[in-house]
BALO-631095 format. One record per residue (C-alpha): residue number from 1; x, y, z. Coordinates in Angstrom, 2 decimals. Each point is the difference from the previous one (the first is absolute). Layout:
+-----+---------+---------+---------+
!   i !      px !      py !      pz !
+-----+---------+---------+---------+
! NUM !       X !       Y !       Z !
...
+-----+---------+---------+---------+
***
This chain:
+-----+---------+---------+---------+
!   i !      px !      py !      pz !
+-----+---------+---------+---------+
!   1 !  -23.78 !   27.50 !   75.89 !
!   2 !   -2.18 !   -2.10 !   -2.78 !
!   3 !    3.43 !   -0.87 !   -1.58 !
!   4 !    1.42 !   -1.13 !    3.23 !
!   5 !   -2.28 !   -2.04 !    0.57 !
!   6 !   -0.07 !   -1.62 !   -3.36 !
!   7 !    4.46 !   -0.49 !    0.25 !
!   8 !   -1.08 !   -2.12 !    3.40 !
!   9 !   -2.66 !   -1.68 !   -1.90 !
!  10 !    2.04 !   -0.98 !   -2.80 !
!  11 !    2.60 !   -0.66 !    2.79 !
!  12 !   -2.70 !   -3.03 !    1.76 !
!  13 !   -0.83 !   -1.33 !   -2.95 !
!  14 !    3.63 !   -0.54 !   -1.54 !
!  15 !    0.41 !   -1.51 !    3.84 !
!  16 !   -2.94 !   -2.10 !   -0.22 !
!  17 !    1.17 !   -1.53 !   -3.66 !
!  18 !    2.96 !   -1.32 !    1.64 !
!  19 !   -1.64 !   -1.82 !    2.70 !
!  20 !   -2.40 !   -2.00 !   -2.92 !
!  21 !    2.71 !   -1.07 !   -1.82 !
!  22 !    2.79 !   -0.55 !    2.84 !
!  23 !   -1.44 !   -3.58 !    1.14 !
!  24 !   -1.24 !   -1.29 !   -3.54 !
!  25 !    1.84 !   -1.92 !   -2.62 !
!  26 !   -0.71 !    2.20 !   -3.28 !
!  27 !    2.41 !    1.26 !   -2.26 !
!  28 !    2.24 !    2.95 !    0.47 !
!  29 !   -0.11 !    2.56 !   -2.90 !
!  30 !    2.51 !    3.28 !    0.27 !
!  31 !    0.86 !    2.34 !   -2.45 !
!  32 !    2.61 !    2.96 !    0.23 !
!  33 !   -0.62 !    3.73 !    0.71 !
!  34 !    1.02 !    2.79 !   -1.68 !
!  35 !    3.88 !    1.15 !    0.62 !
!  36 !    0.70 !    1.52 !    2.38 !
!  37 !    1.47 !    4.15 !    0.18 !
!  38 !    3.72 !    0.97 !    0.91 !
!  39 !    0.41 !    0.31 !    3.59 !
!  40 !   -4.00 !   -0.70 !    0.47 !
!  41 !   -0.95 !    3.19 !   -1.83 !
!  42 !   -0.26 !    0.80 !   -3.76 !
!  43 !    3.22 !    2.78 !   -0.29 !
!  44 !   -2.11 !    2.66 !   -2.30 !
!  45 !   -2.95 !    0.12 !    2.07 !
!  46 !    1.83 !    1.68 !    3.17 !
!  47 !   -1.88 !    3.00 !    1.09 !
!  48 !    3.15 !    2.57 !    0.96 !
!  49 !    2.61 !    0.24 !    3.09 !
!  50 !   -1.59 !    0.50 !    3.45 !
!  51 !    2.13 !    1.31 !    3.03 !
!  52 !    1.47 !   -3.14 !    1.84 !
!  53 !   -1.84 !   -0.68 !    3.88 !
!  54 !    1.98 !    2.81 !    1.71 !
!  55 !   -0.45 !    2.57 !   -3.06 !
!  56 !    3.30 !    0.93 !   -0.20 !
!  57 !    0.33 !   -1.10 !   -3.67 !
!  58 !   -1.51 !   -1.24 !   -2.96 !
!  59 !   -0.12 !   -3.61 !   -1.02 !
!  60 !    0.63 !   -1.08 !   -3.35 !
!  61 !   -2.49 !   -1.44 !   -1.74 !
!  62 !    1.57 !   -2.84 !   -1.14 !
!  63 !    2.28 !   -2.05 !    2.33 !
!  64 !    3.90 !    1.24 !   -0.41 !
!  65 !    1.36 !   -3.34 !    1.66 !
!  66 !   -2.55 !   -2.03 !   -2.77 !
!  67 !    2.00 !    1.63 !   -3.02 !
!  68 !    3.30 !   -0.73 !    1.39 !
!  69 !   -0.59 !   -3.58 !    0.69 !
!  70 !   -1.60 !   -0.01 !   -3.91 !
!  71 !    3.50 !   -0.04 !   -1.32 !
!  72 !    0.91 !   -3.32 !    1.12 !
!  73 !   -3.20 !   -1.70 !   -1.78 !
!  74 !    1.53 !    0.01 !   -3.64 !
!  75 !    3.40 !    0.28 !   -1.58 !
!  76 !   -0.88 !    2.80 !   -2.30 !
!  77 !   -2.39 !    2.08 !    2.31 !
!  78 !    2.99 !   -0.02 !    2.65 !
!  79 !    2.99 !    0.79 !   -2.41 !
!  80 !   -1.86 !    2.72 !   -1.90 !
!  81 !   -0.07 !    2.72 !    2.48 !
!  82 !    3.89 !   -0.67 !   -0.14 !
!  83 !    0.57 !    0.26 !   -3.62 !
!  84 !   -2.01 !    3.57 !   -0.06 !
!  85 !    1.87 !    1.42 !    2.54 !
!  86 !    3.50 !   -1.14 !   -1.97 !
!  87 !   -1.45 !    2.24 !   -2.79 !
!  88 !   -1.13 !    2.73 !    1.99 !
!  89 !    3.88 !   -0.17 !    2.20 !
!  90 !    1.66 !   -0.83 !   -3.62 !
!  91 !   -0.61 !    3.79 !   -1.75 !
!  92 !    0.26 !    2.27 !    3.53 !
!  93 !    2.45 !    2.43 !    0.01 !
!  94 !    2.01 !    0.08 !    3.36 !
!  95 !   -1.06 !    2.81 !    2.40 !
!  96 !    0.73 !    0.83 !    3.23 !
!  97 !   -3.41 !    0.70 !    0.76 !
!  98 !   -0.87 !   -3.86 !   -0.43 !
!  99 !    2.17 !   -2.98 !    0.22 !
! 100 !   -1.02 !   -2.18 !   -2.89 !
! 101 !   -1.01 !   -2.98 !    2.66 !
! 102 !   -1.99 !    2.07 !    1.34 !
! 103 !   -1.91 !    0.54 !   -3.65 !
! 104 !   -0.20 !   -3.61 !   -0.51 !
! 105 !   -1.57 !   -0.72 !    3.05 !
! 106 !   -2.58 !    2.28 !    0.31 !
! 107 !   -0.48 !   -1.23 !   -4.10 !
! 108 !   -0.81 !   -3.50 !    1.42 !
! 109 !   -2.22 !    1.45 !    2.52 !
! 110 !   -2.09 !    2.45 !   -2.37 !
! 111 !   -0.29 !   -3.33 !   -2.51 !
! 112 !   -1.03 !   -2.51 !    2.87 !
! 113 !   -2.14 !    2.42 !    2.27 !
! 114 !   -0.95 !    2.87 !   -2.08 !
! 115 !    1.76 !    2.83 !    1.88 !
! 116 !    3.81 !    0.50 !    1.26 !
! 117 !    0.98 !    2.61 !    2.82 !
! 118 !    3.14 !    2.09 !    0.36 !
! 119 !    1.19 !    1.48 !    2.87 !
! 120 !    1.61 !    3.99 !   -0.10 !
! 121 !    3.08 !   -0.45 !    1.89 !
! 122 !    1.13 !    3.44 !    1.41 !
! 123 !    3.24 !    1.47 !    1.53 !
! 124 !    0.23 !    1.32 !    3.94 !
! 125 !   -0.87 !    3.82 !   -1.83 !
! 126 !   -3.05 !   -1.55 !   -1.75 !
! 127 !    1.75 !   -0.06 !   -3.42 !
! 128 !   -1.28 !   -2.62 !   -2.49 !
! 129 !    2.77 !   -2.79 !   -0.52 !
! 130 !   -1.52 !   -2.98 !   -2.08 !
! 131 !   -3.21 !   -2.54 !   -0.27 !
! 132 !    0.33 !   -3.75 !    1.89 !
! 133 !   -2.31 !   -2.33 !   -0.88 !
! 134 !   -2.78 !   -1.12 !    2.58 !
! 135 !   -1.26 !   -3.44 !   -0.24 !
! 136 !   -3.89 !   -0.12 !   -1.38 !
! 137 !   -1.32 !   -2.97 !    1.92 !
! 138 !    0.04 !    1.94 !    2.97 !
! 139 !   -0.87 !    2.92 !   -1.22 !
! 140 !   -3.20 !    1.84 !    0.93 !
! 141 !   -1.74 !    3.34 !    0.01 !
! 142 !   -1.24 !    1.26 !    2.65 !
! 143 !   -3.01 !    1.88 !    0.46 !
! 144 !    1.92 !    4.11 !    0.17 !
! 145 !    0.55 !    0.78 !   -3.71 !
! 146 !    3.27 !   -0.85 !   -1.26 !
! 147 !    0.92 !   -1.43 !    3.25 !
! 148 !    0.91 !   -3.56 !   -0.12 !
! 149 !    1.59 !   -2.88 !    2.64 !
! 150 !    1.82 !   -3.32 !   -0.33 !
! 151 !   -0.94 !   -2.97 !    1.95 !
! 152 !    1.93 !   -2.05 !    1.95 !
! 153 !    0.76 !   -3.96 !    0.84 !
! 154 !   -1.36 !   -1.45 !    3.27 !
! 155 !   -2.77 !    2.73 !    0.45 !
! 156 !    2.32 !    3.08 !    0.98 !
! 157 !   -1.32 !    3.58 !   -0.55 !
! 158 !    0.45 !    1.40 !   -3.69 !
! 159 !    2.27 !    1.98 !   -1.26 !
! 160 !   -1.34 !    3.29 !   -0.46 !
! 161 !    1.40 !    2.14 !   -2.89 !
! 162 !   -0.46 !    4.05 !   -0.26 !
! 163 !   -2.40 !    1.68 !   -1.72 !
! 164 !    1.73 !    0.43 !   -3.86 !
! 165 !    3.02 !   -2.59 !    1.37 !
! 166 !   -1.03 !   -3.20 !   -2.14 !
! 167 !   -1.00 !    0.41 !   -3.94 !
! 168 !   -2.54 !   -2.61 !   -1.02 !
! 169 !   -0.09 !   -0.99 !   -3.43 !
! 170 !   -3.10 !   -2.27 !   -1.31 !
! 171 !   -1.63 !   -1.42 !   -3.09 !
! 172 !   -3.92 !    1.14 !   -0.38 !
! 173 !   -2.64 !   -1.76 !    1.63 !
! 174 !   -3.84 !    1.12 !   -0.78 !
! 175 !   -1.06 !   -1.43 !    3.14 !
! 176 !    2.07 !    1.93 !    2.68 !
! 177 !    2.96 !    2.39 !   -0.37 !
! 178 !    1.77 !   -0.43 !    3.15 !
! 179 !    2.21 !   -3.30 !   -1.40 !
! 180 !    0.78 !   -0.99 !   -3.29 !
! 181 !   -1.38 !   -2.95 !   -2.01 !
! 182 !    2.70 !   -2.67 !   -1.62 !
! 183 !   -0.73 !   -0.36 !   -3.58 !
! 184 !    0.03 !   -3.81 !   -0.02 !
! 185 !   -3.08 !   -1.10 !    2.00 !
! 186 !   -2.35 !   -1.41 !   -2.86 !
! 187 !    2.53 !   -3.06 !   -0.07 !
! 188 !    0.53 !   -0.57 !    3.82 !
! 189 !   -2.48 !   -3.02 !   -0.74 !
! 190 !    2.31 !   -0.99 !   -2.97 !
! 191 !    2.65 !    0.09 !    2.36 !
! 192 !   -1.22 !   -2.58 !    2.45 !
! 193 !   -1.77 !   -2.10 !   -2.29 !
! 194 !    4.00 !   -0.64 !   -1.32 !
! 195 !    1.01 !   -0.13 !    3.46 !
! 196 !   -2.80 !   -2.81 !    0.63 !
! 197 !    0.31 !   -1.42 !   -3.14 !
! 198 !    4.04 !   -0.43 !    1.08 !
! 199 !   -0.84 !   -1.55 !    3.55 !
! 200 !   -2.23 !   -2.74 !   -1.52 !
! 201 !    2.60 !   -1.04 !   -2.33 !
! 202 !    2.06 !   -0.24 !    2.76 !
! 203 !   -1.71 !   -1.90 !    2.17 !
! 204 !   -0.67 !   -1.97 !   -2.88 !
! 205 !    3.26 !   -0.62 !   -0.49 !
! 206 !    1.16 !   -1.41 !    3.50 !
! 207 !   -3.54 !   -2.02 !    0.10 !
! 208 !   -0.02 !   -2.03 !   -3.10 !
! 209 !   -2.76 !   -2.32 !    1.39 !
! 210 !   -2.41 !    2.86 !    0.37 !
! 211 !   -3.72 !   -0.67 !   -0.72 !
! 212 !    0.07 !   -0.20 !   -3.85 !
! 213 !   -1.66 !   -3.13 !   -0.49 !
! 214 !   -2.14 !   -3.13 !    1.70 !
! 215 !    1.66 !   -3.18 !    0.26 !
! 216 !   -2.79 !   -2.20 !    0.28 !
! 217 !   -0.02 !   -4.05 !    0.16 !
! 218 !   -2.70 !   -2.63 !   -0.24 !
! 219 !    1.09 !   -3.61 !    0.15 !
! 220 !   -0.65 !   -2.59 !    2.59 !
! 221 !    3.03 !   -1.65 !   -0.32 !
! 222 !    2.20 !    3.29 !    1.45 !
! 223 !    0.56 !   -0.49 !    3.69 !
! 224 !    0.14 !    2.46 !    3.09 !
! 225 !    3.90 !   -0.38 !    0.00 !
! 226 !   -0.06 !    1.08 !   -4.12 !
! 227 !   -2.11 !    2.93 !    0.98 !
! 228 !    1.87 !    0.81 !    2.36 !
! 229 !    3.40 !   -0.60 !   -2.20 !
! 230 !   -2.12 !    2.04 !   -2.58 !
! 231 !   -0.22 !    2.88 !    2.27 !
! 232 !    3.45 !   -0.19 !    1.14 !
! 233 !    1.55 !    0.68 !   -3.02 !
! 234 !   -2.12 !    2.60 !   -1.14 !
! 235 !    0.83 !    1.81 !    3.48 !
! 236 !    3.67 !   -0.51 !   -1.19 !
! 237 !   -0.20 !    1.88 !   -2.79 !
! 238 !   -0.36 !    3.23 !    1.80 !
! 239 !    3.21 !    2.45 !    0.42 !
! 240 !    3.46 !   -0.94 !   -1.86 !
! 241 !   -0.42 !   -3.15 !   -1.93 !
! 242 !   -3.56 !    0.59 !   -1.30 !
! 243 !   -1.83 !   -0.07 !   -3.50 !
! 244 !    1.05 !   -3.82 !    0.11 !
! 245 !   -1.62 !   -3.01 !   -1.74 !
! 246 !   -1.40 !   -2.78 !    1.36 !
! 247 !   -0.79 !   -3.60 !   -0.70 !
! 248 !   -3.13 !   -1.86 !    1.06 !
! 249 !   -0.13 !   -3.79 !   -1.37 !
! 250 !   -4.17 !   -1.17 !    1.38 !
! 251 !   -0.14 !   -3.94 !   -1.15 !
! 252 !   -3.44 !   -0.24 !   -1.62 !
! 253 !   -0.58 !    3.18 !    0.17 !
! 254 !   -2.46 !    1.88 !   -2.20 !
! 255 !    0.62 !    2.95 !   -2.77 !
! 256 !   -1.49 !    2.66 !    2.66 !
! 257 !    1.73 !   -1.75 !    3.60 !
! 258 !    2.05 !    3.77 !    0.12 !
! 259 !   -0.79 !    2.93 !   -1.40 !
! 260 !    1.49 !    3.50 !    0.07 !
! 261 !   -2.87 !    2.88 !   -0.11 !
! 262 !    1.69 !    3.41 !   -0.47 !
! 263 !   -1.46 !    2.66 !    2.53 !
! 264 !    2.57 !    2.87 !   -0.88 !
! 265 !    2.17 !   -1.34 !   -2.35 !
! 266 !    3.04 !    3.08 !   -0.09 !
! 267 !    1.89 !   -2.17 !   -2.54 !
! 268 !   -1.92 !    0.06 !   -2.66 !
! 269 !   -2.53 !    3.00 !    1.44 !
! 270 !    2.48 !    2.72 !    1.24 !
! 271 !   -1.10 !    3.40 !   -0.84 !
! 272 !    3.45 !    1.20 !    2.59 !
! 273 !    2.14 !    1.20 !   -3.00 !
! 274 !   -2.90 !    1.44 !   -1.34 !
! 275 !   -1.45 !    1.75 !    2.72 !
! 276 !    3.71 !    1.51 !    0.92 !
! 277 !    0.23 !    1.52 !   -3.60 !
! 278 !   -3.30 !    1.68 !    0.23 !
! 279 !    0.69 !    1.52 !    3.75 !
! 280 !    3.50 !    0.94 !   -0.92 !
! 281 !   -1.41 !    1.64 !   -2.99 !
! 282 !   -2.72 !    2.21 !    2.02 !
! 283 !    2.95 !    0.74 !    2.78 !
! 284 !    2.12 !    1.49 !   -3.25 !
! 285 !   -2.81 !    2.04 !   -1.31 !
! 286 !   -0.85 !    1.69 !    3.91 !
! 287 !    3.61 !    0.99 !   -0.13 !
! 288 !   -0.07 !    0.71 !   -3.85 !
! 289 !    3.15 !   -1.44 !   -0.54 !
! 290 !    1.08 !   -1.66 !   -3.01 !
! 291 !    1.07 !   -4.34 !    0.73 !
! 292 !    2.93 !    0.60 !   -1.92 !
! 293 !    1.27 !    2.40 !    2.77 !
! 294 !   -1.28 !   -1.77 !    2.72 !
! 295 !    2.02 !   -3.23 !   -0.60 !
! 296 !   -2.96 !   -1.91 !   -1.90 !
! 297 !    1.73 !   -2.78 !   -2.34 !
! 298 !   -1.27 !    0.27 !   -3.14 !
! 299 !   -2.75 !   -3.14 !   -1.24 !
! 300 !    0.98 !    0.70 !   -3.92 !
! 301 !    3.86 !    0.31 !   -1.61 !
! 302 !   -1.20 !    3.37 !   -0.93 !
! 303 !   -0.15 !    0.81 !    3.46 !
! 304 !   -1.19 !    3.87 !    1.31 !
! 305 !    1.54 !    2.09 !   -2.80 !
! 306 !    2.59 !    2.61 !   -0.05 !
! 307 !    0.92 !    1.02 !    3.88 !
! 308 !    1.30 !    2.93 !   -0.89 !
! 309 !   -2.78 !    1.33 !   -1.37 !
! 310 !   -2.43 !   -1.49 !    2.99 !
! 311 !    2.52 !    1.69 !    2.49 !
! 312 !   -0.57 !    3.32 !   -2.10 !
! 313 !   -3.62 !   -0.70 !    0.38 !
! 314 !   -0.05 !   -0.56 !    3.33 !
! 315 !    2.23 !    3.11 !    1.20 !
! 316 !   -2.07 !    2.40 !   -2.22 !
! 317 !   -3.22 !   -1.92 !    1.71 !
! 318 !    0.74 !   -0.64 !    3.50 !
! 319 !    3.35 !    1.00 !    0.79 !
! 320 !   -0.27 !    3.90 !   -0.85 !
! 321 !   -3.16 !    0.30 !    2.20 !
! 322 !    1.68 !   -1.95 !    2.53 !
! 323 !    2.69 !    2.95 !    0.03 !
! 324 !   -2.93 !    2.68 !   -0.08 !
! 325 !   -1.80 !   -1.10 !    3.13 !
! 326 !    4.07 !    0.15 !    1.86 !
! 327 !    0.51 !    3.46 !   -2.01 !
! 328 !   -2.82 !    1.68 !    2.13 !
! 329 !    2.44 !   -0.16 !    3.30 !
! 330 !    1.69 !    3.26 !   -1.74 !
! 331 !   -2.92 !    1.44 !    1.26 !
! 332 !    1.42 !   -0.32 !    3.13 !
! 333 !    3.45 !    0.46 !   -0.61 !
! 334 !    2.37 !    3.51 !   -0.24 !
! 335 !    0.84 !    0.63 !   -3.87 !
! 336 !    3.79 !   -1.36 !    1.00 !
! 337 !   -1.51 !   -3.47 !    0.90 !
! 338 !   -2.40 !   -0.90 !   -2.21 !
! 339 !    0.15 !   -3.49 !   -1.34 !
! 340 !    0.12 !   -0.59 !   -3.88 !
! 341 !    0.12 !   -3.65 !   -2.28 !
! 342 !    2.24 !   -0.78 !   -2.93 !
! 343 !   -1.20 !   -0.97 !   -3.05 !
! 344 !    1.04 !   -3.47 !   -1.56 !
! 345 !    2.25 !    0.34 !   -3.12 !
! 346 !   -3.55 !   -1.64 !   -2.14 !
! 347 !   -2.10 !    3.09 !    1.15 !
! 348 !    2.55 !    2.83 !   -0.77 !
! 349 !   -0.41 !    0.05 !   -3.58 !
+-----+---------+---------+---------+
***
């Protein structure tokens, strides 16, 4: 109750700040806060999953529809999900048991969400026939072990699966085991800062007379109509046409009649191809991928090195235990269906 009371004092006095200084003439000082979390909450500090309102089913603890919308924010966060599920599709030997799109889809989900679901599709006599894939987004467990349900569009029931129907497979998470964790979240901030980083320079772009500088004048012999011809052409420079010059001829005018004060300058000042390096670097490392394979243009004439080698590398690194985590659906699967990977002609020897 004491700290109640002291959130509505604060609360009166923040109030009664604002009516001293509304009316009166002083200065106005503002600084920035602190940034702000993903999605207003900090993503390592969720607590778990908690059954949804009705308790039919367990909500993931991070927001499913938040990571899909992630991949539009930056080239390379969006086309690297792609380019490991090429690998993972590339080496798969052709089964019956699973279709190879149905591999490289639920190897996009288990890299974007964290966990991939397959469906056991049976014959009329119960017999086991092959795996189809089962989109992750709408996923969800419910609260029966190994019981799970997909959602559906405009608020219509679930879809309920049978008990042992759907195989679930997920990366760990120390928090909660109910949903997987996707590997990449220490760069999601990486991510947007590009993303931002991209939207200012485009607004930039279309806005050339943004506010980078002060054009101030002081000389009695400039007129209303100069001003105002002044102002007219600085308005002008807005949109196509823009970053123009312009000429102002004062008669008896002094050294200091105009003067330019820079506020933001971005032309000699911009830190964009800067801070786009260091973000895209960060969104590389959360996916641990190497630039030359992600499409990065090399800065030197040296460039990234040998690619053959860094694709060795990164199949003995990431692709293999890609392949493990899909290798665990034998589990699952009669001895005549079981799913296997080739090896690349490099790893043979």
């Amino acid at each position: 109750m004491a700290r109640r009371n002291k959130r509505y004092k604060a609360k009166a006095d923040s109030q009664t700040r604002k009516k001293k200084t509304s009316g009166d003439n002083s200065p106005l000082l503002f600084s920035f806060g602190e940034p702000e979390p993903v999605l207003g909450g900090n993503w390592g500090d969720y607590l778990g999953t908690f059954l949804q309102p009705n308790g039919d089913y367990y909500e993931p603890p991070i927001s499913q529809k938040g990571l899909a919308s992630l991949l539009g924010a930056n080239a390379h966060h969006g086309t690297i999900p792609y380019f490991k599920r090429n690998l993972l599709r590339k080496w798969f030997t052709p089964n019956k048991a699973l279709r190879p799109e149905c591999l490289a889809n639920a190897g996009f989900d288990h890299s974007v969400f964290g966990h991939c679901y397959f469906k056991k599709i049976r014959n009329p006599f119960g017999h086991f026939l092959r795996l189809a894939h089962l989109p992750a987004l709408n996923m969800r467990r419910m609260k029966e072990a190994d019981r799970f349900c997909m959602l559906q569009p405009n608020g219509a029931d679930p879809i309920v699966f049978q008990p042992g129907e759907v195989v679930q497979l997920k990366e760990y998470d120390p928090t909660q085991q109910i949903y997987g964790r996707p590997q990449y979240l220490g760069g999601v901030q990486s991510v947007l800062l590009n993303e931002d980083s991209t939207l200012f320079r485009r607004k930039y772009y279309n806005n050339g007379a943004h506010m980078g500088y002060i054009f101030y004048t002081a000389d009695k012999n400039l007129g209303e109509k100069d001003k105002e011809r002044i102002q007219s052409q600085i308005e002008q420079s807005k949109g196509v046409g823009n970053f123009r010059s312009m000429f102002i001829n004062i008669p008896e005018g002094k050294e200091k009649s105009v003067q330019i004060i820079p506020v933001g300058d971005i032309a000699t000042k911009d830190e964009f191809a800067k801070i786009k390096d260091l973000s895209r670097n960060d969104i590389l490392s959360a996916w641990r991928i190497q630039p030359a394979l992600a499409g990065v243009m090399p800065e030197n004439n040296g460039g990234f090195g040998d690619i053959e080698k860094i694709t060795r590398v990164y199949y003995e690194n990431e692709v293999l235990p890609m392949q493990n985590v899909f290798l665990q659906l034998n589990e699952w699967l009669p001895k005549g269906k079981r799913i296997g990977f080739d090896k690349p002609e490099f790893a043979q020897n």
